[in-house]
N, C-alpha and C positions, 0 to 999 in steps of 0.2 A: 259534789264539787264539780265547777263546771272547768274542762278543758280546752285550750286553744284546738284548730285542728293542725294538724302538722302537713307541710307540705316538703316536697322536695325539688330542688332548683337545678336541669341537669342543662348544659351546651357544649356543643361540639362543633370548633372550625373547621372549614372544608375550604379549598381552593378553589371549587367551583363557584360562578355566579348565582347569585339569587333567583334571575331568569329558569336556571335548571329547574328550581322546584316544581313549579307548576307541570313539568312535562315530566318529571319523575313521577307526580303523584297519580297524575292523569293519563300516565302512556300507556303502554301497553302491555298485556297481562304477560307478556313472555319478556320483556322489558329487562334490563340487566341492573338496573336501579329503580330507589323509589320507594321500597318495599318497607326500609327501617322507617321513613316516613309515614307510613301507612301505621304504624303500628302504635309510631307515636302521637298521630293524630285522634288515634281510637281512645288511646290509655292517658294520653294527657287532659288536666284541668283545660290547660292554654297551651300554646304554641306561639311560636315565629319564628321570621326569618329575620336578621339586623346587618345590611351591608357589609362590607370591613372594605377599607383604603383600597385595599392592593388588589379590589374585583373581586374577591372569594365572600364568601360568608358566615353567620353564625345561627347554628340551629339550635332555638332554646324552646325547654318546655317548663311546664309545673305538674310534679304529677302530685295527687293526694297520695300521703301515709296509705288508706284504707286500695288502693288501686292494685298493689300488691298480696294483699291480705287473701 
């Protein structure tokens, strides 16, 4: 029996701009953010970033079922 694979859909709003990312991901190792980004760039299928109105943004990933395992 052949099974779909399962994934799962997680985001989180932030107040901060989009702009941040880039320099959260890429700053500095003693850096006081950045770090959950890191972690979810390793363990995620996909990533991104999606503006929001009001300047802040939305950090969405996919992870696979098996990422956890």
């Amino acid at each position: 029996m052949l099974t779909a694979p399962v994934q799962i859909a997680y985001a989180v709003d932030d107040v901060f701009g989009a702009d941040a990312v880039a320099e959260a991901i890429h700053g500095a190792v003693l850096g006081t953010g950045g770090r959950g980004l890191a972690i979810v760039e390793r363990l995620s299928h996909r990533w991104g970033i999606t503006p929001s109105a009001d300047g802040g943004k939305s950090v969405w990933a996919w992870f696979d079922k098996d990422s956890f395992s």
